[in-house]
BANU-311592 format. One record per residue (C-alpha): residue in one letter; x, y, z. Coordinates in steps of 0.5 Angstrom, whole numbers, plus 500, padded with zeros to 3 digits. Each point is the difference from the previous one (the first is absolute). Example, Ala and Ser with C-alpha at 12.3 -4.5 7.8 and 13.67 -1.06 7.14 Angstrom:
# BANU-311592
REC:type:c1:c2:c3
REC:a:525:491:516 $
REC:s:502:507:498 $
//
This chain:
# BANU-311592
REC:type:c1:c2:c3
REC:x:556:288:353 $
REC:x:506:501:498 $
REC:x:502:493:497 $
REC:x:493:500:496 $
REC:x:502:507:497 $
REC:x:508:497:498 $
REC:x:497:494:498 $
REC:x:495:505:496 $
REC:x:505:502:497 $
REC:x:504:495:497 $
REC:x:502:498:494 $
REC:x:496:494:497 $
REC:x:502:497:494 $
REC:x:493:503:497 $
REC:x:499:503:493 $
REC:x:494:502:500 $
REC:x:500:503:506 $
REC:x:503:508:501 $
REC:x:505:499:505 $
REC:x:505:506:502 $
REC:x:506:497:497 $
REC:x:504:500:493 $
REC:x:497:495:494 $
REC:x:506:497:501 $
REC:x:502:500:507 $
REC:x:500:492:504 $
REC:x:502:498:507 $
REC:x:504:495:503 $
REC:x:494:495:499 $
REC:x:499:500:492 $
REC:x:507:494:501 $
REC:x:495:496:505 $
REC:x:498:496:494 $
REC:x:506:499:497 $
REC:x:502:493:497 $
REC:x:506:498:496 $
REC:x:499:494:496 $
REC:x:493:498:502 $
REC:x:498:494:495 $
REC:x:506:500:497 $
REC:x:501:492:499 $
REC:x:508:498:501 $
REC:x:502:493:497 $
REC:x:505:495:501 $
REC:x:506:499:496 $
REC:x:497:493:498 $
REC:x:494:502:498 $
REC:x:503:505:496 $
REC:x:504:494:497 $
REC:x:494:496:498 $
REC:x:496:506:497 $
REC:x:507:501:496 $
REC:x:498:493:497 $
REC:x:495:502:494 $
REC:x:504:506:498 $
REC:x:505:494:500 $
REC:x:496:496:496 $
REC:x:497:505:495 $
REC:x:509:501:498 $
REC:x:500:493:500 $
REC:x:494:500:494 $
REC:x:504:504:496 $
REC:x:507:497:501 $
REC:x:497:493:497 $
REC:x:497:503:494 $
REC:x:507:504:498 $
REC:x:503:493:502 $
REC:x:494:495:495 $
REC:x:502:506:495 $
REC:x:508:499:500 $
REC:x:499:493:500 $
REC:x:495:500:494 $
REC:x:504:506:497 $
REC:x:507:495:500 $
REC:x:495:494:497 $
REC:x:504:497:507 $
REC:x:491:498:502 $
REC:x:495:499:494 $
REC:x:494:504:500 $
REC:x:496:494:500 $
REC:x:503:498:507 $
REC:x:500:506:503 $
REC:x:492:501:498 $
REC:x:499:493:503 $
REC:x:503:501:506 $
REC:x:497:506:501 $
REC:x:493:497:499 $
REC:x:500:494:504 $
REC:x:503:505:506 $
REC:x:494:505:498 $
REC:x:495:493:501 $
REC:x:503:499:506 $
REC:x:499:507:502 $
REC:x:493:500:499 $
REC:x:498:494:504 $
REC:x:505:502:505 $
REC:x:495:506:500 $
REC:x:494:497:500 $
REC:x:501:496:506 $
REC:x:502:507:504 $
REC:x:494:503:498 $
REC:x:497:495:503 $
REC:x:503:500:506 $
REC:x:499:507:500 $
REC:x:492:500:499 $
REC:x:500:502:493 $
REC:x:497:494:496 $
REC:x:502:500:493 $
REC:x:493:498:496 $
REC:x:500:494:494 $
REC:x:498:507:495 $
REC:x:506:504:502 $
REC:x:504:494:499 $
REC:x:497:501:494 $
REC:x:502:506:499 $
REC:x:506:500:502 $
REC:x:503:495:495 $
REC:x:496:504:494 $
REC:x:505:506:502 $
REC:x:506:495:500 $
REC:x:498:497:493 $
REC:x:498:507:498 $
REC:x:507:503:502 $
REC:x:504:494:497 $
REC:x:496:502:494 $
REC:x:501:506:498 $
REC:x:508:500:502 $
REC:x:501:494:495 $
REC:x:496:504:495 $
REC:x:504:507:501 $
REC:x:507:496:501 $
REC:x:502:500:493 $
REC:x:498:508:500 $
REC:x:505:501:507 $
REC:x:506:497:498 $
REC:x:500:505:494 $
REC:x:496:506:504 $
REC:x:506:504:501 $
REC:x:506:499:495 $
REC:x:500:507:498 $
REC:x:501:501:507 $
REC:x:508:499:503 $
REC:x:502:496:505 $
REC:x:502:504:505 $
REC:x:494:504:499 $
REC:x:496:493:502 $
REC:x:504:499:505 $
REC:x:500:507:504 $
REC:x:492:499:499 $
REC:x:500:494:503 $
REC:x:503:502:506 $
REC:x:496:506:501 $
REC:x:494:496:499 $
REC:x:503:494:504 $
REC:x:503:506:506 $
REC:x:492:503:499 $
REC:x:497:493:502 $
REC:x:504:500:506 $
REC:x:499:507:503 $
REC:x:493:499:499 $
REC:x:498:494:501 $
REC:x:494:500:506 $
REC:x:505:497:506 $
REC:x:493:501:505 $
REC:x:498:493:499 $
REC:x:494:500:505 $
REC:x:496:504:494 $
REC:x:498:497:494 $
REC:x:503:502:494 $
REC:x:506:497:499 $
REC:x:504:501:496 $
REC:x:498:506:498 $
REC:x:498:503:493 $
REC:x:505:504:498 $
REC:x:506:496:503 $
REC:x:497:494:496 $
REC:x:500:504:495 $
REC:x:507:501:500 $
REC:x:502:493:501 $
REC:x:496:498:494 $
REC:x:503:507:496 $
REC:x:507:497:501 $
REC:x:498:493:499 $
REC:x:498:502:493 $
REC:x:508:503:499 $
REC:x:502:495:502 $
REC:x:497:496:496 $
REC:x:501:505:494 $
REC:x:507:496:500 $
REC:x:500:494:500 $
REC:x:500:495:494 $
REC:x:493:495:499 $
REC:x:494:503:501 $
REC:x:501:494:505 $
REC:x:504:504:505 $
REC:x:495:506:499 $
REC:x:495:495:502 $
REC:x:504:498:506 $
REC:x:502:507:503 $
REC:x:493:503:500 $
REC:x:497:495:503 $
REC:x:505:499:506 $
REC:x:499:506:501 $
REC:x:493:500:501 $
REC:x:500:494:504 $
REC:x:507:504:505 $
REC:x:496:507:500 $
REC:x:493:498:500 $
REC:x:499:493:503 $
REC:x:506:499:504 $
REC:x:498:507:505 $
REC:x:493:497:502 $
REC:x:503:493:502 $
REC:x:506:503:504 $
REC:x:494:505:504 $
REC:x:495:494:501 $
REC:x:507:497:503 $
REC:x:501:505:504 $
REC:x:494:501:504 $
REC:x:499:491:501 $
REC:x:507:499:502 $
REC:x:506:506:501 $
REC:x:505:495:502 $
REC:x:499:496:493 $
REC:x:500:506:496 $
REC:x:507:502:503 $
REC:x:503:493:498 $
REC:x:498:501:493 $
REC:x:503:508:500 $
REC:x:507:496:502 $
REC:x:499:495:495 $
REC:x:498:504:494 $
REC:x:506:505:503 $
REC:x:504:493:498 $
REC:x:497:499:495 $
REC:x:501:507:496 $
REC:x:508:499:502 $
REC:x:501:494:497 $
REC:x:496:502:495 $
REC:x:503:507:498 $
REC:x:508:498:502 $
REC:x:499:495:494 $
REC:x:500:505:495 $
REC:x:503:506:504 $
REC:x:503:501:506 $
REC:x:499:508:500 $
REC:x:492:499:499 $
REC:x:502:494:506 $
REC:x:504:505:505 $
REC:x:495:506:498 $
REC:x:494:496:502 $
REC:x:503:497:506 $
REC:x:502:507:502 $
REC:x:493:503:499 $
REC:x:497:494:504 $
REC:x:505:501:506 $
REC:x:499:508:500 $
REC:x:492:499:499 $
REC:x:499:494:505 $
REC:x:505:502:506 $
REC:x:503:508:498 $
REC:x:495:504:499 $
REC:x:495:496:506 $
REC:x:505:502:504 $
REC:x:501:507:499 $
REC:x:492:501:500 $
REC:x:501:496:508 $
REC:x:505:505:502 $
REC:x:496:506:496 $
REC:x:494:498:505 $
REC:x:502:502:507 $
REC:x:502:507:496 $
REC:x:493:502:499 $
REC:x:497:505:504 $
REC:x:492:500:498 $
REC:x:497:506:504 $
REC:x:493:500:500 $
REC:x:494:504:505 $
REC:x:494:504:501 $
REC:x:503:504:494 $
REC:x:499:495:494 $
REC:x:495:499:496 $
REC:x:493:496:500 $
REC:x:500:493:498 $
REC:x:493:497:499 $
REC:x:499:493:501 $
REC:x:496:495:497 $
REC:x:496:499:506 $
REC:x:499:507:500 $
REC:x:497:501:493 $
REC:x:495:494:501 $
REC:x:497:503:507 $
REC:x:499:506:496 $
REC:x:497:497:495 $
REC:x:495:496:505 $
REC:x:498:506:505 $
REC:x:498:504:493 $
REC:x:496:495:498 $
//
């Protein structure tokens, strides 16, 4: 009779029910269900080198295209040259992707082929058209006005760039945006409306076509996608040490602090976390829940 009455008695983690203890009262039990760290996903310092690699890859974008616009400034590259090298990578590119979409299961169709080549020939266009306009855009404007307007647009494209490259929409308007911003002060000083022509459309083809190609590559084939990181880290080295070896010291220091610095302190942060959670959290609905309320109330 007694134990029934002490059991009775006991505080039950209850809060409709009207018990003899305070609102705020708890036993020794409430921590029972107490867990640290639960379904939080730890990773490796390799894999957190290799996830590094698109941020790399997205730095790496940006220096080339400072590098083409050293080069055409300096007359050291012709703007014909640079145009045609980069079209006939953007060709490359393009049938590259053709063939991993196909290994992925997304058929391209002869009507978006199509299309695709419509926007090709529709951007060309309008840049060719809109170039003897860009190269006098901004001459009321001082150069270092579209220098510190091309860092911030170019330092935008980085910060909000979609580094998620399992979803669509990569790059990203607003980081896109940036990019194209910044093409057109850059291109706002340099010297033939062939230049102009040149750094808009490369950036295009850097910001908008090259992201969607280093995503597909990604998914197929990871190992691959690390080779072309090293090579486009070389290639960005030699590319900026030829014109300016602070640009060169600065980009290679980024790299390392990106790549290897930063993965390493965020490993490191890992075992310091001290996630708590229990009964006291609140509820999280399933979509599994949701269709099966949705079921039994139809």
């Amino acid at each position: 009779m007694k134990v029934k009455l002490a059991q009775a008695r006991a505080w039950q983690k209850i809060l409709y029910k009207k018990q003899k203890y305070p609102d705020n009262y708890v036993d020794q039990s409430f921590l029972d269900e107490l867990r640290k760290n639960h379904g939080v996903q730890t990773y490796s310092y390799k894999t957190l080198v290799n996830a590094s690699t698109v941020i790399t890859q997205q730095l790496s974008s940006v220096a080339i295209f400072i590098a083409m616009h050293l080069y055409m400034k300096d007359h050291s590259v012709s703007a014909q040259t640079l145009w045609l090298i980069m079209s006939t990578l953007s060709v490359i590119g393009y049938i590259a992707n053709f063939l991993l979409n196909n290994s992925l299961g997304q058929r391209l169709s002869f009507t978006l082929f199509v299309k695709h080549l419509k926007t090709s020939l529709l951007f060309q266009g309008c840049s060719a058209a809109l170039s003897p306009v860009l190269v006098s855009l901004t001459e009321t404007i001082s150069t270092d006005t579209i220098y510190t307007m091309t860092t911030s647009m170019l330092l935008a494209n980085l910060l909000l760039f979609n580094y998620d490259t399992s979803h669509d929409g990569v790059p990203g308007a607003i980081s896109f945006s940036a990019a194209i911003f910044s093409s057109v002060c850059l291109a706002s000083r340099l010297h033939t409306p062939w230049h102009a022509f040149t750094t808009v459309t490369s950036a295009f083809e850097l910001f908008a076509l090259w992201p969607s190609l280093r995503k597909n590559i990604k998914e197929k084939y990871p190992m691959i996608h690390q080779c072309v990181t090293v090579v486009i880290v070389l290639l960005c080295m030699a590319c900026l040490g030829s014109k300016t070896l602070v640009g060169a010291v600065i980009y290679c220091a980024l790299v390392l602090l990106i790549t290897f610095a930063c993965t390493a302190l965020f490993h490191f942060l890992q075992s310091l976390k001290n996630n708590i959670s229990g009964p006291w959290d609140e509820a999280v609905i399933h979509s599994s829940s949701v269709l099966i309320a949705e079921h039994s109330t139809s």
